[in-house]
N, C-alpha and C positions, 0 to 999 in steps of 0.2 A: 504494500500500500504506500510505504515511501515513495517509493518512485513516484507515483503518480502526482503526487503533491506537487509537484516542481510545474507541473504543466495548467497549472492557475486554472481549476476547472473545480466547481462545486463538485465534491465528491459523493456521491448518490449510489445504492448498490447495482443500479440498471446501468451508471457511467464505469462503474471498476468494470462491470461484466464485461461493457465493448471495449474499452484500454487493455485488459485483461485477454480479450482475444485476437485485436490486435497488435498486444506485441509480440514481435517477431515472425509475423505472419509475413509470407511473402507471396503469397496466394493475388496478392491486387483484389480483393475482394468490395462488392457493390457493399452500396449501403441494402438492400434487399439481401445481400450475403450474413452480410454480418447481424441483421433482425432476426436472420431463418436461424442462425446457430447460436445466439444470448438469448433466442425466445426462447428456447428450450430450458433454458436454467430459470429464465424470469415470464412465465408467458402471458402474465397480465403486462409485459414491455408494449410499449407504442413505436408506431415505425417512425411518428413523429420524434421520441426520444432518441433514436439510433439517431436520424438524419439532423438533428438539431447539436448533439455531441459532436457527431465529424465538421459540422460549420463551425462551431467552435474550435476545435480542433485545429481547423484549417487556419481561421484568423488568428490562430496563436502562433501558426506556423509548426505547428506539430505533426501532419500530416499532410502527406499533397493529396491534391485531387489530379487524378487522371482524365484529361479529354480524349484517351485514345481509341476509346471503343465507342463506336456513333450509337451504340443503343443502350449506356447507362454508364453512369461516370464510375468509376472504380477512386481505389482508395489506395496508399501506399502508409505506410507507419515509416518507411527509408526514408527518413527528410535528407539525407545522403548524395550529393552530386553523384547521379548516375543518369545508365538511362537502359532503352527498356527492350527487349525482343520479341515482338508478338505474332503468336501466332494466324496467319488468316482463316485456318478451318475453324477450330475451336476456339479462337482467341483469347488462347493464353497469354498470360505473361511471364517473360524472366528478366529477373535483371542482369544489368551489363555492367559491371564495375569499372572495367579500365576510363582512361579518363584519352578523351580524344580533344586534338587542340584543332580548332577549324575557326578562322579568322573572317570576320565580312569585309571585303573591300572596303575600304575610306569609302569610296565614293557611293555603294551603297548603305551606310549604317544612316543616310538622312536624319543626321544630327543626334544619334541614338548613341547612348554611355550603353554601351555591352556590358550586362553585368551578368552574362551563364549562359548555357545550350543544354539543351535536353534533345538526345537524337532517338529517332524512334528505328531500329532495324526489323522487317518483315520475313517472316518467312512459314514453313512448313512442320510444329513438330513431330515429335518420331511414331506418336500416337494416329496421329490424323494420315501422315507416310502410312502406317501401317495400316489403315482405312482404306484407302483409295490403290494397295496392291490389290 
């Protein structure tokens, strides 16, 4: 329960539940991911209270929100410079750690202070390959 203190959030037993499940989850999991699996422990939870936690969450900079998948935002607990490999059948995710340096021309940043990249790499994994043999 330590930990959790640091991250300036009313501590409520339906909030430890989702900090609780998302830490160290590396799943990218929706906000409907993470109601389906704390409902279980708490099932009078609201999805209002999932989804209201990760906005917080996010405005404290504790959690990123994912735009990667067009049909429901996911969630990362890695506030970690990284970035991400998703899959197109099942659209998974993995993370990428290494850190790649990709500069924007002067002439294109239109007066923009650079301050991070986030690269998204595509592909097929071994699950979905093994689908479509």
């Amino acid at each position: 329960m330590k930990k959790y203190r640091d991250k300036g959030l009313k501590l409520t037993p339906q909030r430890l539940a989702i900090l609780e499940y998302l830490d160290g989850n590396k799943s990218h999991p929706s906000a409907e991911d993470i109601y389906a699996a704390v409902r279980q422990k708490y099932p009078t939870m609201s999805f209002a209270t999932v989804y209201n936690t990760l906005e917080a969450l996010q405005k404290k900079g504790k959690v990123l929100e994912l735009t990667i998948d067009n049909e429901r935002r996911r969630y990362d607990p890695d506030i970690s410079n990284h970035h991400h490999l998703i899959c197109t059948g099942c659209r998974k995710i993995v993370d990428i750690d290494d850190i790649f340096t990709i500069a924007v021309p002067e002439d294109q940043q239109c007066s923009f202070e650079v301050t991070g990249n986030h690269i998204e790499f595509y592909g097929t994994c071994p699950d979905c390959k093994r689908k479509e043999a």
